[in-house]
Each structure stands twice: as C-alpha cells, then as structure tokens.
DRENTORKOL-3810 file (N, C-alpha, C; in nm, 4 decimals):
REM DRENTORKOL-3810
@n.u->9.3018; n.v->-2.4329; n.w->-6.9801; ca.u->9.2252; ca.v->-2.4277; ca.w->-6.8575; c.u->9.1786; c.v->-2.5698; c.w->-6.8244
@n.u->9.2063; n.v->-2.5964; n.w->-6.7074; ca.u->9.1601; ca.v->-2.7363; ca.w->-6.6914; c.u->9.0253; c.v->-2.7544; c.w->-6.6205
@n.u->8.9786; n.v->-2.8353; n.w->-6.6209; ca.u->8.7878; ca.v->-2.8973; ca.w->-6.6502; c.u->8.7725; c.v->-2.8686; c.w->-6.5050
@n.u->8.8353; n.v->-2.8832; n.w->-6.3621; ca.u->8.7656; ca.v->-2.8267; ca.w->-6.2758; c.u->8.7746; c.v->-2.6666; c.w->-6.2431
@n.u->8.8360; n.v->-2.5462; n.w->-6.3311; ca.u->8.8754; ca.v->-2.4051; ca.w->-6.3279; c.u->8.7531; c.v->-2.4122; c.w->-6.4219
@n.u->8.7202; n.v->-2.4843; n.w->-6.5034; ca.u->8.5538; ca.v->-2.4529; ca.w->-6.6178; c.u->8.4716; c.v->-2.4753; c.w->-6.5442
@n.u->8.4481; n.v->-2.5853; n.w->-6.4440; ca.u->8.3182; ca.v->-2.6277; ca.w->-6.4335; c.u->8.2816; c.v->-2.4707; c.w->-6.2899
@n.u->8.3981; n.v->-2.4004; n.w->-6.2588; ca.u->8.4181; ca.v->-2.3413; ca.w->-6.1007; c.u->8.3559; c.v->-2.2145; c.w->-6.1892
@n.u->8.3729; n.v->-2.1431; n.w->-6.2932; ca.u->8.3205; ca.v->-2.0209; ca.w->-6.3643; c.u->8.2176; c.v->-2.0629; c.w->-6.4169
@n.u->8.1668; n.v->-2.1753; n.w->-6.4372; ca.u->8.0312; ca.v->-2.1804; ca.w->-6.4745; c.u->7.9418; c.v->-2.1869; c.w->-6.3532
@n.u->7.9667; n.v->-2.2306; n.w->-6.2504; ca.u->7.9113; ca.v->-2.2493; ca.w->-6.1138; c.u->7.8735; c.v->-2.1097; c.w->-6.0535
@n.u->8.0102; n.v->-2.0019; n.w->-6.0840; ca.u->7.9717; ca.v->-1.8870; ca.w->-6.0267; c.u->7.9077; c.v->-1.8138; c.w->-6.1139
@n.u->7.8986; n.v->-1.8066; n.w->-6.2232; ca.u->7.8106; ca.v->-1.7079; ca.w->-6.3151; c.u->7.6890; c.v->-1.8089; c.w->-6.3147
@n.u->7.5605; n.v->-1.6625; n.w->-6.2218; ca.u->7.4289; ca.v->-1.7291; ca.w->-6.2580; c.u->7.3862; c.v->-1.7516; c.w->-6.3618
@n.u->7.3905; n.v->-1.5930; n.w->-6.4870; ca.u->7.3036; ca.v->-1.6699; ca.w->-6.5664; c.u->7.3494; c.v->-1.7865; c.w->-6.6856
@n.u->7.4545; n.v->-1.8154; n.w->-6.6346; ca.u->7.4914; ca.v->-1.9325; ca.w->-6.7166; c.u->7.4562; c.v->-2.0631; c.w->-6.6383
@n.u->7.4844; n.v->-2.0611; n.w->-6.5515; ca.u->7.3564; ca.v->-2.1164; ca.w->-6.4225; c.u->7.2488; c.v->-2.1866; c.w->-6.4669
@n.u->7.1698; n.v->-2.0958; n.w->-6.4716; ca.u->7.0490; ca.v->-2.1290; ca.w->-6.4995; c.u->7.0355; c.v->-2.1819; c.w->-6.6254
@n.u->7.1270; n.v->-2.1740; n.w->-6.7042; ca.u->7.0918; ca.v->-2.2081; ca.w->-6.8530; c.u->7.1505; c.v->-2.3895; c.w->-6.8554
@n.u->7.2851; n.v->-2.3960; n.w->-6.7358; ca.u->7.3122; ca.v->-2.5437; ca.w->-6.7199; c.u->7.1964; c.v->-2.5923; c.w->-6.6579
@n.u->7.1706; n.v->-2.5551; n.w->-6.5835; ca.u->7.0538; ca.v->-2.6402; ca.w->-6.4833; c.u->6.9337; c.v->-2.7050; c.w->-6.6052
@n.u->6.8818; n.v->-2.6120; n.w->-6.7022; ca.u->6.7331; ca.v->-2.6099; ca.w->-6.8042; c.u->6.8255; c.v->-2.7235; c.w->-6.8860
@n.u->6.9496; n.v->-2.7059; n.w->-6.9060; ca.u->6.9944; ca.v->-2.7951; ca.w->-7.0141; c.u->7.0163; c.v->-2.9418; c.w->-6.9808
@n.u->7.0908; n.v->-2.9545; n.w->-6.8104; ca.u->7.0204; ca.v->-3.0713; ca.w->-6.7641; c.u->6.8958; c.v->-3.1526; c.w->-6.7464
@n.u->6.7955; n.v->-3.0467; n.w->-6.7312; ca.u->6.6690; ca.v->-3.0637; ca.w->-6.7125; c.u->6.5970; c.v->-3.1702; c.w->-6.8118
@n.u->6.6336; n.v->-3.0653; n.w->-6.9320; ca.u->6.5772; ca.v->-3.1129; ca.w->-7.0531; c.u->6.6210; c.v->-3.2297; c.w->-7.0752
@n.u->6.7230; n.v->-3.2551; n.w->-7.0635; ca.u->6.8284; ca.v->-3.4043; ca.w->-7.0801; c.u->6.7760; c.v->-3.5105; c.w->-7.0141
@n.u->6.7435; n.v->-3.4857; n.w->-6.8944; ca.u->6.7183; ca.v->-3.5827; ca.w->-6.8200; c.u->6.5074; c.v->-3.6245; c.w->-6.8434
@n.u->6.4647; n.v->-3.4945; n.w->-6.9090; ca.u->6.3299; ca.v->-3.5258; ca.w->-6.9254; c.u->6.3349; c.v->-3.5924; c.w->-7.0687
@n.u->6.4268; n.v->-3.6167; n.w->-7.1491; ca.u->6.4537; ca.v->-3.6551; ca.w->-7.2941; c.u->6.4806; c.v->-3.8245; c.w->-7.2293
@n.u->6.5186; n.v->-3.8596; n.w->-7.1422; ca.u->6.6176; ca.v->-3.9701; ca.w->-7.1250; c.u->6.5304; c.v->-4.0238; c.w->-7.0430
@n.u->6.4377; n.v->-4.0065; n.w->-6.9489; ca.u->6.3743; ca.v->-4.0740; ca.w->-6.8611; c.u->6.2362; c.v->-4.1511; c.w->-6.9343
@n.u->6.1957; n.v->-4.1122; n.w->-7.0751; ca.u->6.1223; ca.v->-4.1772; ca.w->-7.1427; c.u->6.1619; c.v->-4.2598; c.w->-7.2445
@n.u->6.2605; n.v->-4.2452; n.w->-7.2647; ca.u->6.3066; ca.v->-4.2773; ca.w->-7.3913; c.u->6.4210; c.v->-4.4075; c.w->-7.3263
@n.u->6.4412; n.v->-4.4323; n.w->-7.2261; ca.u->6.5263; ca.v->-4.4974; ca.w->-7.1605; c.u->6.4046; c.v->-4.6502; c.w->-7.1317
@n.u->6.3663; n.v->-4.6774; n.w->-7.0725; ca.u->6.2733; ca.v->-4.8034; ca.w->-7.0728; c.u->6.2190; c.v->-4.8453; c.w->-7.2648
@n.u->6.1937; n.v->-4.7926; n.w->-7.2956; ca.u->6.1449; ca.v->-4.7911; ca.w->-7.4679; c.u->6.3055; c.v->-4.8959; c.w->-7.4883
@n.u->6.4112; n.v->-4.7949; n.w->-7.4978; ca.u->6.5060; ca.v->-4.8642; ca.w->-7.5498; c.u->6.5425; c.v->-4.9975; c.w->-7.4843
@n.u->6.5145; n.v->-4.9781; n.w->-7.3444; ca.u->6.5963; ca.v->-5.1927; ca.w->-7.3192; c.u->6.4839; c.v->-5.2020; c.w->-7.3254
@n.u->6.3195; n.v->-5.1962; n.w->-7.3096; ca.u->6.2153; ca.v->-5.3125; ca.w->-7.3533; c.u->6.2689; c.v->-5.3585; c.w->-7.5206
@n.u->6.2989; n.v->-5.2463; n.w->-7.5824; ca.u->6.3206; ca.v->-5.3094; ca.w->-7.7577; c.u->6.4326; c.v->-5.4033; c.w->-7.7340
@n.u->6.5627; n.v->-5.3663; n.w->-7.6421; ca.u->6.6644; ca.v->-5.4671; ca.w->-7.6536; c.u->6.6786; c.v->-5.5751; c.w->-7.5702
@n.u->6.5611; n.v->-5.5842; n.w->-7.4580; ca.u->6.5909; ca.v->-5.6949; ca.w->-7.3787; c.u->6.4681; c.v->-5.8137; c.w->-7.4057
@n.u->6.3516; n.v->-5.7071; n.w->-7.4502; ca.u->6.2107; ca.v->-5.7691; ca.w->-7.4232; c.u->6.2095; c.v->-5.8856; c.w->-7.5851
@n.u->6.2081; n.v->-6.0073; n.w->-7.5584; ca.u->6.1858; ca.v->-6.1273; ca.w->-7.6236; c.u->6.0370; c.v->-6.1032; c.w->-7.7430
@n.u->6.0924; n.v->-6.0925; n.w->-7.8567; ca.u->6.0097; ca.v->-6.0846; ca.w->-7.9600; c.u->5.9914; c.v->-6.2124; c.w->-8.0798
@n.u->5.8797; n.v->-6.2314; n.w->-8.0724; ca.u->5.8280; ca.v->-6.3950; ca.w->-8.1510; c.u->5.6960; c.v->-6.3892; c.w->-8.1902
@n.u->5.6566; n.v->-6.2873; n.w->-8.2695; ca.u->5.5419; ca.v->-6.2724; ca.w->-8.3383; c.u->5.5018; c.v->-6.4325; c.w->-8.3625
@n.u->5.3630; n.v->-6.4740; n.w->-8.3354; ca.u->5.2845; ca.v->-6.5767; ca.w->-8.3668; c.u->5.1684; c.v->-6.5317; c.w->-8.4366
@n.u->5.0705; n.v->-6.5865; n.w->-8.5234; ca.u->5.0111; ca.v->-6.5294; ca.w->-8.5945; c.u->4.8369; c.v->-6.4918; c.w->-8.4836
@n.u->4.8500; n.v->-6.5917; n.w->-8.3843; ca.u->4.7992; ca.v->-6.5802; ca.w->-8.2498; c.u->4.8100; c.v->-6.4452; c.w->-8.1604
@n.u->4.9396; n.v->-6.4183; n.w->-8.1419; ca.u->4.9575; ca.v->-6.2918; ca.w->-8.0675; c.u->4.9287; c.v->-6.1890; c.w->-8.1775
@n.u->4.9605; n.v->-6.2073; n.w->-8.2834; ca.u->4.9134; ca.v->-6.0653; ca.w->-8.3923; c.u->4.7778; c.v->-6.0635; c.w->-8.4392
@n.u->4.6984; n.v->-6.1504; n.w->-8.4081; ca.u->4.5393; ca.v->-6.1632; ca.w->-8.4191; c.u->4.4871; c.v->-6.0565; c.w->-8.3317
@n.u->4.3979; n.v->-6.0184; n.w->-8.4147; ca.u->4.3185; ca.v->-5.8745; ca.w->-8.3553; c.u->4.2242; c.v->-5.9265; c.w->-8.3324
@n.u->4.1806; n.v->-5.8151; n.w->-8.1323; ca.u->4.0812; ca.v->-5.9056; ca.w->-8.0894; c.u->3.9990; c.v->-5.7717; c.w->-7.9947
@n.u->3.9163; n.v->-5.7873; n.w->-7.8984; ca.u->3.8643; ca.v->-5.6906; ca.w->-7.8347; c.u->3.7991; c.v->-5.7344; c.w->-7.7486
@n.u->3.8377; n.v->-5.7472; n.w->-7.6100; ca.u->3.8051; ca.v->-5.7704; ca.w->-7.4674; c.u->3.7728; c.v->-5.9365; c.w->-7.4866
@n.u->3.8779; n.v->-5.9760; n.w->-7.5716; ca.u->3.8739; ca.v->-6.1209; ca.w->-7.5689; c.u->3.8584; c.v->-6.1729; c.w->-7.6562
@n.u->3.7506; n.v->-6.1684; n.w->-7.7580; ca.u->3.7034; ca.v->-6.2607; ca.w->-7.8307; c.u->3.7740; c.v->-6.1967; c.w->-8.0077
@n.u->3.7730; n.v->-6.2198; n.w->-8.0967; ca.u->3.8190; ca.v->-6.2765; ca.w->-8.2171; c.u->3.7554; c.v->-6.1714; c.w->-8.2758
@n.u->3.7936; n.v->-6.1113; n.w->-8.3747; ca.u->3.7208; ca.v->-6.0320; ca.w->-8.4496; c.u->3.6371; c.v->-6.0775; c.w->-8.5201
@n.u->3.5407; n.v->-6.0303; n.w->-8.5798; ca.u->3.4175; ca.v->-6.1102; ca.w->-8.6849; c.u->3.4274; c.v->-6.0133; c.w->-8.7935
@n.u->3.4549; n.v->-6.0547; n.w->-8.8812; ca.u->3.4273; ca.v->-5.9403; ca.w->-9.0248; c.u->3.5654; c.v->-5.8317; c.w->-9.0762
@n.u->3.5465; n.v->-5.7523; n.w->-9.0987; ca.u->3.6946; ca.v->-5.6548; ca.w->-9.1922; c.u->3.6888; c.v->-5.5235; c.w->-9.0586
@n.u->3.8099; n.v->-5.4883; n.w->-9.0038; ca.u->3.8224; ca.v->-5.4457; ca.w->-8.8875; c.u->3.8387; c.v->-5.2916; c.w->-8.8977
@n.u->3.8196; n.v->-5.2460; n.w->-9.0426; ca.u->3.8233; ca.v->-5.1178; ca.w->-9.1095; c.u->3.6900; c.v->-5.0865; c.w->-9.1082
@n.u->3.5998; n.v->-5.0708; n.w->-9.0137; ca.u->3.4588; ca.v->-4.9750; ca.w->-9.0429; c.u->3.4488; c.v->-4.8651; c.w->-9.0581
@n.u->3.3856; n.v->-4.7925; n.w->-9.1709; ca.u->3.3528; ca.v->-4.6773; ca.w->-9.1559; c.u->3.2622; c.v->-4.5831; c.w->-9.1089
@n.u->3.2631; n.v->-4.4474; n.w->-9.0101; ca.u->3.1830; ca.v->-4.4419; ca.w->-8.9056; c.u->3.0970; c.v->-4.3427; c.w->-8.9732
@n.u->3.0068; n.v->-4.3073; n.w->-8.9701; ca.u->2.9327; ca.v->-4.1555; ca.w->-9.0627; c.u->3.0072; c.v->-4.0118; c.w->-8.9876
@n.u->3.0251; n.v->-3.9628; n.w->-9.0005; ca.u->3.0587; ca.v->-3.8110; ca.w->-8.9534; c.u->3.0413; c.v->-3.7421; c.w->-8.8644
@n.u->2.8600; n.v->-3.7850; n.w->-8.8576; ca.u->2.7790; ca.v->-3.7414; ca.w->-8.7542; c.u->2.7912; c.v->-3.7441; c.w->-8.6196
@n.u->2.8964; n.v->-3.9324; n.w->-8.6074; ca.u->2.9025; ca.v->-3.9342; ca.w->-8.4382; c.u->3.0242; c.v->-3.8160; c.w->-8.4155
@n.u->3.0929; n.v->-3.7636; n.w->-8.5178; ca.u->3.2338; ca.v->-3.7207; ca.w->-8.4865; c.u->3.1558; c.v->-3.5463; c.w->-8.4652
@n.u->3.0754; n.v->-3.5130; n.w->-8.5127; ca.u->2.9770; ca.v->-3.4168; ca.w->-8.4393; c.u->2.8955; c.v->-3.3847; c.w->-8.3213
@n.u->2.8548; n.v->-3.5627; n.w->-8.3239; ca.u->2.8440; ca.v->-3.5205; ca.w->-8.1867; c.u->2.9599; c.v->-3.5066; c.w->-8.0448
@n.u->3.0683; n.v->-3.5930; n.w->-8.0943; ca.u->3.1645; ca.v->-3.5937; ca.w->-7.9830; c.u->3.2286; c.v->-3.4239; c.w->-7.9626
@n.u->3.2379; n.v->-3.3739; n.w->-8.0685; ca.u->3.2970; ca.v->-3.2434; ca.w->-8.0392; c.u->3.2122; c.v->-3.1579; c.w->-7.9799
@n.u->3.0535; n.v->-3.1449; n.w->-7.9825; ca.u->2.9806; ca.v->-3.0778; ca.w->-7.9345; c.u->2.9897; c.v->-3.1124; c.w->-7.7754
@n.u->2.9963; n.v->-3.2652; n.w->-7.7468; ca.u->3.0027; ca.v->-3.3137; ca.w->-7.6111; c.u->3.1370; c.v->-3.2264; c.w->-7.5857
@n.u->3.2708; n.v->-3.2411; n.w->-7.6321; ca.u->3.3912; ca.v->-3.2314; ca.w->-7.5800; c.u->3.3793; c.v->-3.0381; c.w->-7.5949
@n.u->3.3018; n.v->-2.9811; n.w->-7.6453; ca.u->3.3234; ca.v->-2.8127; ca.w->-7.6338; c.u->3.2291; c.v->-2.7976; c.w->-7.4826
@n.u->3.1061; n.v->-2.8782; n.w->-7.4378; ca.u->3.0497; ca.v->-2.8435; ca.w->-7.3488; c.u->3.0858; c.v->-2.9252; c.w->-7.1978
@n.u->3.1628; n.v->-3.0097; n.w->-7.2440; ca.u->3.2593; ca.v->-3.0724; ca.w->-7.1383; c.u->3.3969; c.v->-2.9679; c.w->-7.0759
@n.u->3.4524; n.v->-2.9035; n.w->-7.1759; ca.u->3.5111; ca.v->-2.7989; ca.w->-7.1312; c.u->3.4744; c.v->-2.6763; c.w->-7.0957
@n.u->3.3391; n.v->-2.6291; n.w->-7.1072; ca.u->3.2709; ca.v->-2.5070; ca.w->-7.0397; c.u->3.2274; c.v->-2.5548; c.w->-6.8979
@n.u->3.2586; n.v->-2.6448; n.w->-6.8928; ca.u->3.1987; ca.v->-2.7010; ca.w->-6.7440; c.u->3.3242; c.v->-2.6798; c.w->-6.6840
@n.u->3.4160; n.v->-2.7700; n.w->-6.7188; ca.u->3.5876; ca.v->-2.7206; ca.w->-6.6852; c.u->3.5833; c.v->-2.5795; c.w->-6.6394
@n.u->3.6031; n.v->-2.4752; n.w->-6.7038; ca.u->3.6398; ca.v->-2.3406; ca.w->-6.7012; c.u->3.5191; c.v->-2.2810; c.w->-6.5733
@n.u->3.4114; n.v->-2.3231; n.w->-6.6375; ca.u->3.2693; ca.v->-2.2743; ca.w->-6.5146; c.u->3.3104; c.v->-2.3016; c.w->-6.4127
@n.u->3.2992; n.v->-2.4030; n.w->-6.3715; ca.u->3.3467; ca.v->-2.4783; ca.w->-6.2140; c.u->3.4013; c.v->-2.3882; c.w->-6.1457
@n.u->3.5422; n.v->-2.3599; n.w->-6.1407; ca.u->3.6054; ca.v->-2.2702; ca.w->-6.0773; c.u->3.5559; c.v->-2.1306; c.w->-6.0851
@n.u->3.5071; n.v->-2.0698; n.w->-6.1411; ca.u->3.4180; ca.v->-1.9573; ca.w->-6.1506; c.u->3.3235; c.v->-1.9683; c.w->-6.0580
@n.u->3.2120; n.v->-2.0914; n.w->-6.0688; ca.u->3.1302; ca.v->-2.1313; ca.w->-5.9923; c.u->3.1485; c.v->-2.1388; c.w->-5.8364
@n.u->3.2697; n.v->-2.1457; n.w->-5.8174; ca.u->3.2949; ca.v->-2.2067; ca.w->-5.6332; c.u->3.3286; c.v->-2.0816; c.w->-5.6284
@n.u->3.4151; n.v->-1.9941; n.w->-5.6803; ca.u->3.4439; ca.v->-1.8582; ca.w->-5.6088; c.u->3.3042; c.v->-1.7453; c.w->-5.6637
@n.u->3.2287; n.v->-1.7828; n.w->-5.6800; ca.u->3.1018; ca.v->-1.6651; ca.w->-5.7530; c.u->3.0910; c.v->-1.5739; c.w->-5.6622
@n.u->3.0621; n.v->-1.5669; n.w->-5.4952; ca.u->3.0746; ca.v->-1.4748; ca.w->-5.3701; c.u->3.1853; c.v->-1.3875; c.w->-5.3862
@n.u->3.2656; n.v->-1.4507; n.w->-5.4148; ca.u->3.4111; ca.v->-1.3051; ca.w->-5.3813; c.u->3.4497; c.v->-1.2892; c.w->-5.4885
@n.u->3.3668; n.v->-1.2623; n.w->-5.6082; ca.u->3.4077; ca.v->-1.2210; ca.w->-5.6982; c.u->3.3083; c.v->-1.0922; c.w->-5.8140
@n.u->3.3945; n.v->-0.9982; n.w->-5.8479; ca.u->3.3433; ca.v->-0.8320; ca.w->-5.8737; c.u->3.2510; c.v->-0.8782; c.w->-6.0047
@n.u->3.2468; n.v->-0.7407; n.w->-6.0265; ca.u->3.0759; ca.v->-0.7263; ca.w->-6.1781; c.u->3.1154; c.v->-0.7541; c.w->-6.2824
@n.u->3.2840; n.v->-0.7570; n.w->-6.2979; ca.u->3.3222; ca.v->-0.7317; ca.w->-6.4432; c.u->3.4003; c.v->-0.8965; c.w->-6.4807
@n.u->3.3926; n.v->-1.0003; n.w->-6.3380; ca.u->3.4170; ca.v->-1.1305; ca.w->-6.3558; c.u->3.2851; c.v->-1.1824; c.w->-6.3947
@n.u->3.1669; n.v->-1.1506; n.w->-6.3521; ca.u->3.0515; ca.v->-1.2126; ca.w->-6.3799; c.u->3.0381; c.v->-1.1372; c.w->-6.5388
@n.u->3.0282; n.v->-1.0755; n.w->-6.5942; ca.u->3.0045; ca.v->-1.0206; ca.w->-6.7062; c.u->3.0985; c.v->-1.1018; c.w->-6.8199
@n.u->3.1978; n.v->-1.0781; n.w->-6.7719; ca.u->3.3492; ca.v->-1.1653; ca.w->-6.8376; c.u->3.2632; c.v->-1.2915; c.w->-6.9013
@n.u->3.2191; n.v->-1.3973; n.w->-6.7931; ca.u->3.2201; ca.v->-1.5324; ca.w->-6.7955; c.u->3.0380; c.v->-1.5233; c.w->-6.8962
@n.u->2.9766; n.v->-1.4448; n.w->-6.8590; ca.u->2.8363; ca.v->-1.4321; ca.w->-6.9188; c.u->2.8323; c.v->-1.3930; c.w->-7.0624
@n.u->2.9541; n.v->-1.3349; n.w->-7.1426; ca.u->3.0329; ca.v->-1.3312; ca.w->-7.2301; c.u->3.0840; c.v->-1.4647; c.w->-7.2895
@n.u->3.1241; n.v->-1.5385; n.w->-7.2109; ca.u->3.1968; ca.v->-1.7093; ca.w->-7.2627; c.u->3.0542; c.v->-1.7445; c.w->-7.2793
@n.u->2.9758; n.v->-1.7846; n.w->-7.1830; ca.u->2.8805; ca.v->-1.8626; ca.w->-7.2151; c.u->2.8102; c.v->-1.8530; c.w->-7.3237
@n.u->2.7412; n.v->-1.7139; n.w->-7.3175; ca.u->2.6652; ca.v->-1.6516; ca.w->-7.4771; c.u->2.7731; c.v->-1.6817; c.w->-7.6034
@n.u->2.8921; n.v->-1.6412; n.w->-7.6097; ca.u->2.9175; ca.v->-1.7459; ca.w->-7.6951; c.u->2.9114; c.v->-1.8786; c.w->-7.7389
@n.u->2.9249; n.v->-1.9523; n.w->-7.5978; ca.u->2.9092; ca.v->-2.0935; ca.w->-7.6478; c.u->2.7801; c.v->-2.1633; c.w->-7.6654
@n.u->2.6129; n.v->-2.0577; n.w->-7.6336; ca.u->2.4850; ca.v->-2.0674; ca.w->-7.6732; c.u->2.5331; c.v->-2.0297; c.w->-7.8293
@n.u->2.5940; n.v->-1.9547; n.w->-7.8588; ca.u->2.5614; ca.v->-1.9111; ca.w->-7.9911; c.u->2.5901; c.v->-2.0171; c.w->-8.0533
@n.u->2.7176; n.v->-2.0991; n.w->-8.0423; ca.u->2.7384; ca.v->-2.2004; ca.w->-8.1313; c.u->2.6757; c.v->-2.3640; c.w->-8.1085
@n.u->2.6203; n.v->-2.3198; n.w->-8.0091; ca.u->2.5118; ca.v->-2.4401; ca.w->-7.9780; c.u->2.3664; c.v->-2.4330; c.w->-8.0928
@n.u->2.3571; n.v->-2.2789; n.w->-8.0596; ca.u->2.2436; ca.v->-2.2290; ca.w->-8.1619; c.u->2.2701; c.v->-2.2599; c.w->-8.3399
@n.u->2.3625; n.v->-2.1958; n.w->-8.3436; ca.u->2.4445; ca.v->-2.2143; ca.w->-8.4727; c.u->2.4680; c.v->-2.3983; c.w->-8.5824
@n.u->2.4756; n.v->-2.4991; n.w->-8.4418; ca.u->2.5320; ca.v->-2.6259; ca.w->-8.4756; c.u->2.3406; c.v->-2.6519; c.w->-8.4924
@n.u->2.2894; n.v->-2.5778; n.w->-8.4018; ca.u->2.1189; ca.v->-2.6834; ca.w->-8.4250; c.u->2.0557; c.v->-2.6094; c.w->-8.5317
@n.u->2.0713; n.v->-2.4926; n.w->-8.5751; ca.u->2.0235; ca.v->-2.4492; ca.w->-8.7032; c.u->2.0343; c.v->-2.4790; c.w->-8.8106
@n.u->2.2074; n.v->-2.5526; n.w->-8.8045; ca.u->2.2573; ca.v->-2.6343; ca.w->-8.9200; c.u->2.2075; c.v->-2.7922; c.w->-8.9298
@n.u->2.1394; n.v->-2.8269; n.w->-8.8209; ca.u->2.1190; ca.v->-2.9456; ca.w->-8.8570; c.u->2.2150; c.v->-3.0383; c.w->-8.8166
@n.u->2.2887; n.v->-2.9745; n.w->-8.7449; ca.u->2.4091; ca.v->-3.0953; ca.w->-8.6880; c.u->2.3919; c.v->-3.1746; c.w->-8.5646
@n.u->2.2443; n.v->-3.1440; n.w->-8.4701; ca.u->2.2192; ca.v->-3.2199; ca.w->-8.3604; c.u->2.0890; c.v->-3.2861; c.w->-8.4117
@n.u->2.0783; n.v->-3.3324; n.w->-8.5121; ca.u->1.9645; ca.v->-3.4160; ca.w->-8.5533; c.u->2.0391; c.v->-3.5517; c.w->-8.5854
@n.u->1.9444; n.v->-3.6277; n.w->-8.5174; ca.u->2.0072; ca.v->-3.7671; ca.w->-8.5468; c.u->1.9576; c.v->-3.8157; c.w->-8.6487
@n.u->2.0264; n.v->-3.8982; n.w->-8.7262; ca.u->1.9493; ca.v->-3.9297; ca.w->-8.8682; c.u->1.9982; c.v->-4.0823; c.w->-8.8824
END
C-alpha cells in the first residue's frame, strides 16, 4: 500500500483521527519547549569566569556561607498563609455569585470554611502561630 492510500484511511476513520491529531499535539507541545533549550545549549557561547559564577543578590557580593539555615517555623507560617490564600481563591467566586445561588451552595461552602477554622484552631492550639 503506498503512503498516500495510508495517510487517505487514516484521514477517513475518525477515531483514528482523533488519536493522530492528540499524537501531533503532544509532539508539537514536547518540541516547542524543548526546542530553544537545545540551540541556546548549541549556539549560546559558554566561558564560565569565576566573576560570572560568583553568587550575588540584586547586585552586590555575597557576605558569609550562602547555605543558611531557616528554623521551620517560617515554613509554618508560609503554609498557613498559602492554605488561607487559597480559601480566598475558591471564596471569591462563591462570593460574586452569592444572589443566584440555592441553600445547599451556601451550606456546601459554610462546610469548607468550618473546616478551614478548624485547622486554623487546631495549628493555634498546637502552638504553631506563636512566634518565638
């Protein structure tokens, strides 16, 4: 069978169709990132100086060993920020439609929240919003 009698039965059968189209898809979403990466590595001029590999931060020179270690605590507080940063997310849109919306959406969402008091409650009982 020759390559334009293949490409003419794959054209007419949809669901093989659809399965060329996703397989292009994917190909071309594999290749459109990965395509600049490869000629910056093969075109882009590399000459490490001990200048350009000096670690620095909004300019100036580092001072001291660039490995600090942070206590735990801030990494407690960021997740508490980042769980109530996303109840705001989810609220919002709840919030703008609150008028046209039935008893069992408001109950729903009054449900999320009391959970996420509970673990607000839960994190300050433990002692995890005390600054120390």
């Amino acid at each position: 069978m020759s390559q334009r009698y293949w490409f003419a039965i794959l054209i007419m059968d949809s669901y093989s169709t659809q399965y060329f189209f996703v397989v292009v898809f994917l190909g071309a979403a594999v290749a459109f990132p990965l395509a600049p990466l490869i000629l910056s590595r093969l075109l882009a001029p590399h000459k490490p100086t001990p200048i350009k590999t000096d670690t620095y931060e909004c300019g100036l020179s580092a001072k001291g060993d660039p490995w600090v270690q942070f206590r735990v605590g801030y990494y407690i507080y960021a997740l508490v920020y980042v769980i109530f940063a996303v109840e705001t997310v989810f609220l919002y849109p709840w919030a703008v439609a609150f008028a046209g919306l039935s008893l069992g959406s408001f109950i729903a969402v009054m449900v999320f929240v009391l959970l996420l008091v509970e673990g607000l409650v839960y994190a300050w009982a433990k002692g995890a919003l005390e600054w120390k």
